[in-house]
Each structure stands twice: as C-alpha cells, then as structure tokens.
C-alpha positions in Angstrom: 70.1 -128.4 -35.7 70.2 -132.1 -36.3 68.2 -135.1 -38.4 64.7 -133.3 -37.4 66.1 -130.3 -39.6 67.6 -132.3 -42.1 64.0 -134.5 -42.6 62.4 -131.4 -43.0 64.6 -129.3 -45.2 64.0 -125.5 -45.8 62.6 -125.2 -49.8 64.1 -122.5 -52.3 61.3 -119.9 -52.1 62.4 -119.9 -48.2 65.6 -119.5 -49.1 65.2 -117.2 -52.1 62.8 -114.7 -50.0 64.7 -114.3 -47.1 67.7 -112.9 -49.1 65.9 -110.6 -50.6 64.2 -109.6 -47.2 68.1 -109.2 -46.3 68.7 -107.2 -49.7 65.3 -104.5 -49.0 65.5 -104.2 -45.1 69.2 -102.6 -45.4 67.9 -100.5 -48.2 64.7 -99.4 -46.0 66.9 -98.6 -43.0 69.2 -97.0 -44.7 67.0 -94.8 -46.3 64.8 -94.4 -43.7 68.3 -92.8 -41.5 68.5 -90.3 -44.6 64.8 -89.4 -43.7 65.1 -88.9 -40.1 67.9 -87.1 -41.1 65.4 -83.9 -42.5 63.6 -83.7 -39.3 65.9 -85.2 -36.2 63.6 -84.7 -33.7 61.1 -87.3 -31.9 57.4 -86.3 -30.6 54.4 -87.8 -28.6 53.1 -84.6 -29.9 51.6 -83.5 -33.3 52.3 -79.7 -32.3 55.9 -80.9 -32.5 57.3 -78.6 -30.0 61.2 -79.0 -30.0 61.4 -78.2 -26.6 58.9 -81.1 -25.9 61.1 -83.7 -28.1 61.7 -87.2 -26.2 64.6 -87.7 -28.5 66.8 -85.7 -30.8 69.8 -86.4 -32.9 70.9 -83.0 -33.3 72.9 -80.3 -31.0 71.5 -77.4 -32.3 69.2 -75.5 -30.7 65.9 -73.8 -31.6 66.5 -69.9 -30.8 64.2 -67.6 -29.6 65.0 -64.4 -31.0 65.3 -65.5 -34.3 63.7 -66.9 -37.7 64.6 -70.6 -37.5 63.5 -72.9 -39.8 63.4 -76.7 -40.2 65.4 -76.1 -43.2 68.0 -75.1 -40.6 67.7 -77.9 -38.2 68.1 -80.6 -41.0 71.3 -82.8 -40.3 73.7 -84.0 -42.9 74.1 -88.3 -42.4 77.1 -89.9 -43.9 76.7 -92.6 -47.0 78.2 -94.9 -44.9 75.0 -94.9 -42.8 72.3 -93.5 -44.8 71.3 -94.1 -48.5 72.5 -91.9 -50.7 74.2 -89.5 -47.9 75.0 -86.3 -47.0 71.8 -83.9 -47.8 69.2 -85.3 -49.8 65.9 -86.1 -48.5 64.5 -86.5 -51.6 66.0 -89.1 -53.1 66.6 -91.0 -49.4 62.3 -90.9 -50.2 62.9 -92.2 -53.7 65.1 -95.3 -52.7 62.8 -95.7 -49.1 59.2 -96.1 -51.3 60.9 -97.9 -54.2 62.3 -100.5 -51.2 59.3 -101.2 -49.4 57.3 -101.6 -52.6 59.3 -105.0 -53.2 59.8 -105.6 -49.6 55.9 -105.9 -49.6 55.9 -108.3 -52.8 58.6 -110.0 -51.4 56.9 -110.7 -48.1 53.6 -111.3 -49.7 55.0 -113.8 -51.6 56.4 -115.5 -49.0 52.9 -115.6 -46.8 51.1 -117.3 -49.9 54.1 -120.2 -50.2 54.0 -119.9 -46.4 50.0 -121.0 -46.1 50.1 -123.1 -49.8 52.8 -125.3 -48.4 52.0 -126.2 -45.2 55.8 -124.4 -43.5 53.6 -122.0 -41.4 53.2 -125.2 -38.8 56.9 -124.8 -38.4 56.5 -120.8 -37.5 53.1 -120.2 -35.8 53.0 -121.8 -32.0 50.1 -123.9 -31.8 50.6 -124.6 -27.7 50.7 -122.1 -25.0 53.6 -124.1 -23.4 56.1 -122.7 -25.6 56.0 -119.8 -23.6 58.1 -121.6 -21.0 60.0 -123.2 -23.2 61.1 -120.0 -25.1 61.7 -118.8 -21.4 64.0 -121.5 -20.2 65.6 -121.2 -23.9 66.3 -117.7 -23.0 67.8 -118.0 -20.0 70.3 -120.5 -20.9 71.4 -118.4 -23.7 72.1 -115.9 -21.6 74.2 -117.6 -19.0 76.6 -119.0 -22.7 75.7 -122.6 -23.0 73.7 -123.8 -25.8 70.0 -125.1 -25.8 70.1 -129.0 -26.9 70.1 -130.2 -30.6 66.6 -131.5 -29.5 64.8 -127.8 -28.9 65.6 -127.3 -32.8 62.2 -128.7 -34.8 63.7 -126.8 -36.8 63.9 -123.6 -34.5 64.1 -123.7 -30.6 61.4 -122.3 -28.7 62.9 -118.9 -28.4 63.7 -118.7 -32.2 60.1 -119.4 -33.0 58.2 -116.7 -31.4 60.6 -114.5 -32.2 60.3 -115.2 -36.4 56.7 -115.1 -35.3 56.6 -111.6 -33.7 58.6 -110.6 -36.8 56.5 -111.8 -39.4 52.7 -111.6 -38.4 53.4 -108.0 -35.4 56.5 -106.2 -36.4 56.4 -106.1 -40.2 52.9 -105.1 -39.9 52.9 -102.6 -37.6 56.0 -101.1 -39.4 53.5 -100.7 -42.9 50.8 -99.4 -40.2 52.8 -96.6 -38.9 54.4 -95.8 -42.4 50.8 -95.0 -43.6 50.3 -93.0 -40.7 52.8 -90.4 -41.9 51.0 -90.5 -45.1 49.1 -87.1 -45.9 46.4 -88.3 -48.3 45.5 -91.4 -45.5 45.2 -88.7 -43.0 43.6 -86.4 -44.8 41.0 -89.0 -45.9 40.8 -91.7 -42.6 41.6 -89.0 -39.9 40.3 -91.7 -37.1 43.1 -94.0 -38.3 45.7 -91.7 -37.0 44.2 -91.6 -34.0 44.7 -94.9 -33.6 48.2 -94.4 -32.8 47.5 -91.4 -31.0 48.3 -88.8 -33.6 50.6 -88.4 -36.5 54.2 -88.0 -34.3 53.0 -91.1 -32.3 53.0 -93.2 -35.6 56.5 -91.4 -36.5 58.3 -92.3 -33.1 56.6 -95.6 -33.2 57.8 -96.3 -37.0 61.4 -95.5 -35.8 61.1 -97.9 -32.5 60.2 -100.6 -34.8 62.9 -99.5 -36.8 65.3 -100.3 -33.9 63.6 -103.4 -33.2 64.4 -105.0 -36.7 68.1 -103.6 -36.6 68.3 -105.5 -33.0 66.5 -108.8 -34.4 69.0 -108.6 -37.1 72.1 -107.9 -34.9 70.9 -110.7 -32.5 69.7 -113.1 -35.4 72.7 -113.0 -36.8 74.6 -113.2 -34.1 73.1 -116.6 -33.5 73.6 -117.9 -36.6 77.0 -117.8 -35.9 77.8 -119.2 -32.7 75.0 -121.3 -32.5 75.6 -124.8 -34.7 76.8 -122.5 -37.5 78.2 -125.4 -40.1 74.1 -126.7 -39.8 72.7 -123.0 -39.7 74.8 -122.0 -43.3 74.0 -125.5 -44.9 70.2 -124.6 -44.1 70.4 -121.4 -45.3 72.1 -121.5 -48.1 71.6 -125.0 -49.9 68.1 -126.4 -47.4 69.4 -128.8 -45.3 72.4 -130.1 -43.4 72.9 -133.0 -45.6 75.0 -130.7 -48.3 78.4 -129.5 -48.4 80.1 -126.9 -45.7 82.5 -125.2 -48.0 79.7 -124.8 -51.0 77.7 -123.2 -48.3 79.8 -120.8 -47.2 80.9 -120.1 -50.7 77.9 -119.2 -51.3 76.8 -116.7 -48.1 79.9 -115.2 -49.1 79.0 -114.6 -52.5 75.7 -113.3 -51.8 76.6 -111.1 -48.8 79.5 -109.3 -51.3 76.6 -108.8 -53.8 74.1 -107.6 -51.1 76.9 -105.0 -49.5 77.9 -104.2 -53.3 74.5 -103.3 -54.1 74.5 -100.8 -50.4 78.1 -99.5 -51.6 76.7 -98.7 -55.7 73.5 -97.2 -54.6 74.8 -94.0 -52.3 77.5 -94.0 -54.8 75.8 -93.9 -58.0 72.9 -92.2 -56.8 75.5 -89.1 -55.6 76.6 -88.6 -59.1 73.1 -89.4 -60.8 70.8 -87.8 -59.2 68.6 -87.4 -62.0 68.8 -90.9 -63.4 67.9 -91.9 -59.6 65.1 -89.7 -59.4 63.5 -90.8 -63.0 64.4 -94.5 -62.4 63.0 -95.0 -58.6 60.2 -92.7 -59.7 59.2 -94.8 -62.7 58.5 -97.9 -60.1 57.3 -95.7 -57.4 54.9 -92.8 -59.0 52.5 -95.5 -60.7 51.6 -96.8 -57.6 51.2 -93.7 -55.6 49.0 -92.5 -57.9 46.8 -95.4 -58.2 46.6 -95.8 -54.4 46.5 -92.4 -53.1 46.3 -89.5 -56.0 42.7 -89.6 -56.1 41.9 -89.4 -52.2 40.7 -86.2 -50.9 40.8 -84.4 -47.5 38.0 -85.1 -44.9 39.8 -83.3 -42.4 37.9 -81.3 -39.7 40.1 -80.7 -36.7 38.5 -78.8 -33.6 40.1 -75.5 -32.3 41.5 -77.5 -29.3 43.6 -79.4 -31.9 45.3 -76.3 -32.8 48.8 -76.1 -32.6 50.9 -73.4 -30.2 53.9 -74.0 -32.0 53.9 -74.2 -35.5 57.2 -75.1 -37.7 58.6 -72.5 -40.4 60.1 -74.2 -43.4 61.6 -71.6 -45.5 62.4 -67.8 -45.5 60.5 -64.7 -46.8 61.5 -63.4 -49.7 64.3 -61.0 -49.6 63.8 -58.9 -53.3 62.9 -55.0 -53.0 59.2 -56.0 -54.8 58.1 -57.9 -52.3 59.9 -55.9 -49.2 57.5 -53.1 -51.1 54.4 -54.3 -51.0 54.5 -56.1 -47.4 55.6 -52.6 -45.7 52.0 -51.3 -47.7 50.5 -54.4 -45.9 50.2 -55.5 -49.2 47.8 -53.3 -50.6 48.9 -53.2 -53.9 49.6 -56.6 -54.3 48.1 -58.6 -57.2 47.8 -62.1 -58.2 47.9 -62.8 -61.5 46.3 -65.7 -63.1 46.5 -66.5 -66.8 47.2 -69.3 -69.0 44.8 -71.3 -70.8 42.1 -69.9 -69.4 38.8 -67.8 -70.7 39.3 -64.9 -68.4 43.0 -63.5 -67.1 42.5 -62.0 -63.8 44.4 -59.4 -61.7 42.8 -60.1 -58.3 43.7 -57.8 -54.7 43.5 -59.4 -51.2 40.4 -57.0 -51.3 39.3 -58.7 -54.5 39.4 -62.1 -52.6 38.2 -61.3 -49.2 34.5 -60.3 -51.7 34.7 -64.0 -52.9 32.6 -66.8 -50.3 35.2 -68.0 -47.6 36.1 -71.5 -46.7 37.7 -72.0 -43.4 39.1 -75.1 -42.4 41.3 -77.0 -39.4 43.7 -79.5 -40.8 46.9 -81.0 -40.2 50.0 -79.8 -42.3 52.5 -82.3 -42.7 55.7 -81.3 -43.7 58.3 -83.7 -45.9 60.8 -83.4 -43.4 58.6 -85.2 -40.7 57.0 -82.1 -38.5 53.4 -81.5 -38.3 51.3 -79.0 -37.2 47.1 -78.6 -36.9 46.0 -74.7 -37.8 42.7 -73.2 -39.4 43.0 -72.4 -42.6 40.5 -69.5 -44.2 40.8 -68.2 -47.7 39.5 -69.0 -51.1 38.4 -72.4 -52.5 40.2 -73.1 -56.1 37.0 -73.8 -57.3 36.0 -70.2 -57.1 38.9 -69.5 -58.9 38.7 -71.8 -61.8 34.5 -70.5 -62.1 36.2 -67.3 -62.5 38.9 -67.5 -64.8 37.3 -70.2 -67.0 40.2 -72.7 -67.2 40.3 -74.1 -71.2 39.9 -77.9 -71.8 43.3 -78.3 -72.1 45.0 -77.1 -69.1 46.2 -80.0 -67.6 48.3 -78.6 -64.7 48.1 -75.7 -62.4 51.4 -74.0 -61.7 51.8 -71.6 -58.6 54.3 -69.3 -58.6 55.5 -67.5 -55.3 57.6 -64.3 -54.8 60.3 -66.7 -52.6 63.6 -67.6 -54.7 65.9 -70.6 -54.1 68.0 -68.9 -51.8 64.6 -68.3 -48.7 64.1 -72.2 -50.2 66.7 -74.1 -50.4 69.6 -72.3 -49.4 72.5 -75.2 -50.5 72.0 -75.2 -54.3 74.2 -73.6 -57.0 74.1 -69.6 -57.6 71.8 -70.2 -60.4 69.4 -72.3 -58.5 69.2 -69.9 -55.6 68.5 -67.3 -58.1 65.5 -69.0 -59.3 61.7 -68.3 -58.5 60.0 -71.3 -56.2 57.1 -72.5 -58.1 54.8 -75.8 -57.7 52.3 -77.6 -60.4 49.9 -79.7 -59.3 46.8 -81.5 -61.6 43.3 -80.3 -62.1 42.1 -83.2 -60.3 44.2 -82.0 -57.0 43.3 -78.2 -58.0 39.4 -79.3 -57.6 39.4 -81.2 -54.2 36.9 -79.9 -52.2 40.2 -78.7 -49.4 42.4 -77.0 -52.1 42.1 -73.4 -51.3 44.3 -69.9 -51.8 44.6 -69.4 -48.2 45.3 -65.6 -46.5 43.9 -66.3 -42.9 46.3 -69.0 -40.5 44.1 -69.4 -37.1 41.6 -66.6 -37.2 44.2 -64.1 -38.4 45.8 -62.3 -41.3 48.5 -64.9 -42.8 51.4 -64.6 -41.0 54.7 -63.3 -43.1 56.6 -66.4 -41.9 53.8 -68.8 -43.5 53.7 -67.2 -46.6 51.8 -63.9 -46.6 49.8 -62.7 -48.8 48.7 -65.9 -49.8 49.1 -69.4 -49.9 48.4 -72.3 -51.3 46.6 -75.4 -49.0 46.2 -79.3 -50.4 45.2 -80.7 -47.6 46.0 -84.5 -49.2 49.7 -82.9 -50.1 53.0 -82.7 -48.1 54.1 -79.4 -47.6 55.9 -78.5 -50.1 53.4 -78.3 -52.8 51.7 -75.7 -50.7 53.5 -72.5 -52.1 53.9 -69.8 -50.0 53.9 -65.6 -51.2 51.9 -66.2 -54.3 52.7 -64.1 -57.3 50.8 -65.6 -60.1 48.5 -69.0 -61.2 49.4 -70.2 -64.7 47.1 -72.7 -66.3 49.3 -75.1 -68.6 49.0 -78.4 -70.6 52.6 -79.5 -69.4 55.1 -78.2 -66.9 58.0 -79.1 -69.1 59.1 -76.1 -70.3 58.7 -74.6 -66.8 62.0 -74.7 -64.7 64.4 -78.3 -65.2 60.0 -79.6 -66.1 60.2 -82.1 -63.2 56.9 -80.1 -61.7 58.6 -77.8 -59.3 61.2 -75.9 -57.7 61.8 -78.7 -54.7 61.7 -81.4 -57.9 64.0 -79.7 -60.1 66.6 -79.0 -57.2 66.3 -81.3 -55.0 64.9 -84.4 -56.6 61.9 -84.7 -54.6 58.8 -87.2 -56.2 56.2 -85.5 -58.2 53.3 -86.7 -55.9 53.2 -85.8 -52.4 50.4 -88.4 -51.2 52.9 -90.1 -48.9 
C-alpha cells in the first residue's frame, strides 16, 4: 500500500470499529465453542438422530439398552478455548447474547459512517472485471510473490471482495441463522425456518459460518503481516502510511494485550463469579429479549409426517419412593396441586383432566443444548386452568413444581443442590398463550415416563427447560424470590441459565 492509500487515509470510526469487531468476534466464538459444547453433535436433520450426525465432537456413544440423556453427552471445553470453560452452558449463553448485542451496534454503526461518508466506494465492487482481477490476485498469492503496490486502492482486488462477502453475506447470514435457533421466531414465523431447511440446517449452517470468520481472520491476519506490514500497521492503527512505524506498533501491541486481557479476565472472573456474571450480562441482555421476543406466541402447526422417530431425553425420572409409588399404580392416585393466590385451590387426577376440553398440538421442542425434536402434544390448555382456579390480581408468576430433584437434573451440582426439587416460574403473559398447555399425551399416547409422566408442562415460544417435567404442584405467586436461590428456577439458580428462554 503506497501514496493511493496514503491520499485516502482510513478515518477513526474505521479504525475505532474494527477493534471492537476484533474485541466481540473472539467473545462470540468463544462463547459460541462453550455452546456447541452442550450439544456436540451436527444435523441436516431436525429429528436429530445421533446416528445420522454429519459431524460430532464427542467419542461417546449413544447406547441402546439404556437411558441416555443429552445431559450425558454434553462435553466439558477448556477456558482456553471456550468462554468461561469447563461446564457451563449457561453462562457461555450469557456472554454469547451479551456479545452479539454490541457486535450488532458496533456493525450498525459502522454501515451508517460507511454510507454517510462516502468509504463504501472503496468496499463495494462497482465492475464485474474485478472478478478477474481478484483471480489473478489469488493466484499469485498463492505461488508467494506479492501483487504490485498498484492493486492496493486501498485494497487489491482479492482483499475487496473478500471484506465485501464479510460485511454485506457473512455477517448477515450469521444473525439469520442465529435467529433460526431462536424458539419464539420459530414458534411464531415457522416458514422462516424453512428457509434454511429446518431448525438443525440453521445450526450446522451457523457453525460453518463460524469457521468461515475464524479462517478470514486466520488468513486476514496472516496478510497483514507478510504483506507491506510497516504500511498495513500505520493504516491500521494511526490512518495512513504517512505516521510513525514504532507508534504504530506500539499501539497494536497495546491494544492486542488489552483485547487478549479482556479473553484471559472474562473465563477467569466469570469461574469464580458466576452470579455477578449471570446478573451483570443479564442486565444488558434480558431487556432486550423481552422487548423483542417475550411477547410472541406460538403459531406452530406441524403435520404428522414432521414427527420425530427419535426424540432426545434431557433429564432422569425421579428416583424418590413417592413417585416410584404412584407410577407402578399408573398413577392413579396422583394429584396435582394448585394453590397460591388463587380463588379456588384444586386437587386435580389425570381422570380429573382427561374431563377438561383437550388441545392437541404438533410443534417443535427445542432444547438449550441445541437438539430438537417435532412431537404432538395433547393435554390441557393453562387457560382452563386459570378459569378454574381463579388466579387473584396479584399473581404475577406461575411456578411449576415437578417430582424430579437436582440429582435426575443436573447431576454435577453440590449435595445440597442435587437434593433440591426442580421447579420453573414463568409470567402470566407466557401462562396465557394460546400453546401453553399441561400436557399428558406425547404423539397420540399416554406421556411417556422418560418425557415427564404424568404431566408436563409445554411453551411452545420456550426452550426446554422451562417445560417441567413430572408435575407435582402449580403455585400462583407475586414474586419467585423467596422460592429456591429467586433467580426463577432450578436451571437458573444452579446453573446460571437466563430467565427468558425466547432465544
């Protein structure tokens, strides 16, 4: 890069964005390797068959003549690689959402100063001949010589459909296939999924273009510093070629310490804070799930075709005497109890909710760790429920309750966490879409004990998780903070997952 470069000049906001593109993509990959981490398995299939995986990153095997359960297949990923590290998907969620919301800023930002100022002429082609010019750039790069200082106005041909394809396909189409993992979208758009060809389509796709940004960043970098580096680092440090060589470096120095500083304090700290992580990302990230997705519900209608022949477990049955009891009595005398604020208690039977009108629905249950998995639903709406009981004016929150302890959960945590009874809250607003029901039918027959018999909960705008499994009671409340650690759930409490499970 020569005069031409140095009579343009790259301006601060240039400058100033693309470090902090640098800053949020590490954070995003990072994070995004603690995600694939739940769920390390790869599908062109929304029945998520492991036998029918096109890639895993895992050795174990799926038995047949047992109970296995994703929470069994999950994969530990070292801090050095994945933000925080080791086991926890939750907060790898917290750091991924809280990254791409000011990855989005950052990169809206730049597209306004990009259009305002006039520098998209230096990035979009505007002739069809750079296509052989990007060619004959590419091959001389790859027999090691160096294209001309003249190709550089600023960037040779090669370099400029490349930032092109970056800016205006691949960060796209990364945002595009993120939102196709989102429940609420599909529950609300389910033709955008199809788009992609299903749900595990936009997954495998997501993580290709994951591997395409870590090789434009490998091979961009790479550049940078064989090809005219004194010129590159003056241009992208300080804007143009005309300043000083050891400032510049200075500089990149500087900021690349801060930048691998920040990677370094934020598996560490988050490891030893996990609440303080949870509370902080969460305080950035819930506000804008909520506005953007809380209030979508489920338009989901799947046909029986769409059904699933293999169908992931996430979680054990419980284990306690009580419940052992009233399964072998095909749960006869099993009750669920619903009190609270409310008008009327009840004490209902699976007798008592087979009399109540029946709602059967096909949709798509999306687990946090990545599987999915289309059944049909049949059971009772919560509407029914809340006619029935008469919830008071100020409940506020709906907590479910479920026979299952930490240990059939979440078998890692301490001895007093294993020892405590999985619950879930969720809003009146969520308890009242028109999808929410108590389900105790899974594809035309009696709930299965591996997916929660008696009965379940279904939010079809939800991840999984929220659904809980072996109900034991419904307890209508104006807060949930006096209910477990009061983050809103077992999964929350322990394992520092979001509050909202929209996305």
């Amino acid at each position: 890069m020569h005069m031409i470069i140095a009579s343009l000049g790259f301006p601060a906001w240039l400058r100033v964005t693309h470090f902090i593109n640098l800053l949020f993509m590490g954070l995003l990959i990072r994070s995004g390797l603690q995600i694939l981490g739940a769920h390390p398995r790869l599908y062109w299939q929304d029945g998520c068959n492991p036998d029918k995986a096109w890639l895993t990153f895992t050795k174990k095997k799926v038995p047949k003549d047992k109970l296995y359960t994703s929470m069994d297949d999950e994969v530990p990923v070292t801090p050095l690689l994945a933000l925080p590290g080791e086991d926890n998907l939750g907060l790898g969620r917290h750091w991924h959402f809280f990254s791409v919301i000011f990855w989005v800023l950052n990169g809206a930002i730049y597209m306004v100063l990009l259009f305002a100022t006039g520098e998209w002429s230096r990035l979009i082609p505007t002739s069809w001949d750079i296509v052989p010019r990007a060619l004959q750039t590419f091959l001389t790069y790859i027999t090691f010589h160096i294209p001309p200082a003249s190709d550089f106005r600023p960037y040779d041909p090669l370099q400029q459909l490349a930032y092109a394809a970056v800016v205006f396909l691949l960060a796209p189409f990364m945002l595009l296939t993120g939102a196709a993992m989102s429940p609420a979208i599909e529950a609300r758009f389910p033709w955008y999924i199809k788009l992609f060809g299903g749900r595990q389509v936009g997954r495998s796709l997501h993580f290709l273009s994951l591997i395409a940004f870590t090789l434009f960043i490998i091979i961009h970098t790479a550049l940078v510093l064989i090809v005219h580096f004194q010129d590159n680092i003056r241009n992208i440090v300080l804007g143009s070629e005309q300043t000083s060589f050891p400032l510049a470096v200075t500089i990149a120095i500087i900021a690349l310490l801060f930048v691998a500083a920040v990677y370094v304090w934020a598996s560490w700290y988050s490891l030893r804070h996990k609440r303080q992580i949870q509370h902080g990302l969460g305080a950035a990230v819930d506000p804008v799930r909520k506005a953007l997705l809380h209030k979508v519900t489920s338009r989901q209608d799947y046909k029986e075709s769409d059904l699933s022949p293999y169908f992931w477990v996430n979680g054990r049955p419980p284990e306690e005497a009580e419940f052992k009891k009233l399964a072998a009595k095909s749960f006869k005398d099993w009750r669920l109890e619903i009190g609270g604020l409310v008008v009327s208690p009840l004490h209902l039977s699976l007798d008592d909710l087979h009399k109540l009108p029946k709602q059967t629905q096909v949709t798509k249950h999306n687990c946090i760790q990545g599987w999915s998995g289309v059944a049909e639903w049949a059971g009772v709406s919560m509407n029914e429920i809340l006619q029935l009981c008469g919830a008071l004016p100020d409940a506020k929150y709906v907590v479910f309750t479920s026979y299952q302890r930490g240990k059939q959960s979440y078998p890692y945590g301490s001895q007093e966490q294993k020892n405590r009874p999985f619950y879930e809250a969720i809003d009146m607003e969520l308890a009242k879409h028109p999808q929410t029901i108590l389900a105790y039918e899974m594809n035309g027959k009696p709930l299965p004990l591996e997916h929660g018999a008696p009965l379940r909960l279904r939010v079809e705008t939800e991840l999984g998780y929220k659904m809980v499994k072996y109900l034991r009671s419904i307890e209508f409340v104006k807060d949930y903070s006096h209910i477990g650690d009061g983050q809103g759930g077992y999964r929350e409490d322990v394992q520092y997952y979001g509050k909202g499970a929209e996305i």
